[in-house]
C-alpha positions in Angstrom: 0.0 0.0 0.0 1.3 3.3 -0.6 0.7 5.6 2.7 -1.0 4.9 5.7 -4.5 6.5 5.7 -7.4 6.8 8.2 -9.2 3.7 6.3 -9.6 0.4 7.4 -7.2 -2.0 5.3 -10.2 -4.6 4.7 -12.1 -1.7 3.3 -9.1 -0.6 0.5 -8.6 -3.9 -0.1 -12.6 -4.6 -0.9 -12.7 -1.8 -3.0 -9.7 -3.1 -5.2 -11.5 -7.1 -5.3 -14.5 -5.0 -6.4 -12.7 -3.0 -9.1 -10.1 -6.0 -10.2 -13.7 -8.1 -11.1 -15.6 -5.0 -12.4 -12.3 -4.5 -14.8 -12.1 -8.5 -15.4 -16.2 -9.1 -16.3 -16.0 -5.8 -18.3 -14.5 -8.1 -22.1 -17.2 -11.1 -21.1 -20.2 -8.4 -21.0 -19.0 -6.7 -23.9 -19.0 -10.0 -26.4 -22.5 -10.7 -24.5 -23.7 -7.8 -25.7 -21.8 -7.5 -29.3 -23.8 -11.6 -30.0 -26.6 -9.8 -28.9 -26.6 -6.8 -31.0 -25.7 -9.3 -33.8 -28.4 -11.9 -33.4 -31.1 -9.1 -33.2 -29.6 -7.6 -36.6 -29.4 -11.2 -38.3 -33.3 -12.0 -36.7 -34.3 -8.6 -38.5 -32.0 -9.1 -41.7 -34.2 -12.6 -41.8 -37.5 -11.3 -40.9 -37.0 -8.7 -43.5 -35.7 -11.1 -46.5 -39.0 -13.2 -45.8 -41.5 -10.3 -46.1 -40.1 -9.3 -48.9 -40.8 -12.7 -50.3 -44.0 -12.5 -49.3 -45.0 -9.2 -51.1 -43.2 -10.2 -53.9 -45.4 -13.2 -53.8 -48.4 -11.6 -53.6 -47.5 -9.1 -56.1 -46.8 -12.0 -58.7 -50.6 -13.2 -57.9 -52.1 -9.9 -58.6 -50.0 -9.6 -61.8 -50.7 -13.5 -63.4 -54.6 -12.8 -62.4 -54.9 -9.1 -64.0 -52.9 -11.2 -66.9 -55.8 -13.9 -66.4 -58.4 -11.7 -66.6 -57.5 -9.2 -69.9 -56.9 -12.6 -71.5 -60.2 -13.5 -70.9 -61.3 -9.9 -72.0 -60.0 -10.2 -75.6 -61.6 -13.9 -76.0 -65.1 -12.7 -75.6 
């Protein structure tokens, strides 16, 4: 220890246990959060391709049956 100080010696050295953890979790939260942030994007990036599918589906319905329909139109 460097000087001599009013505190109690089991409280400086509680403080530094408390710090040398806080400073030792701090790398293991930080991937933690970085697969979260990165799950959540490729949930999103998934959720997003699959609607677009979707509308593009529904758009290719609309477009065969208008098709369907002037077909139909011209034969009568």
């Amino acid at each position: 220890m460097a000087d001599t100080t009013a505190v109690n010696d089991q409280v400086t050295d509680s403080i530094t246990e408390v710090n040398t953890e806080t400073i030792g979790n701090s790398p293991a939260l930080a991937m933690g959060n970085l697969y979260q942030s990165v799950s959540q994007a490729l949930g999103l990036a998934a959720y997003n391709a699959t609607e677009a599918q979707q509308q593009g589906n529904i758009l290719g319905q609309a477009v065969t049956s208008k098709g369907v329909q002037l077909i139909l139109e011209i034969s009568a």
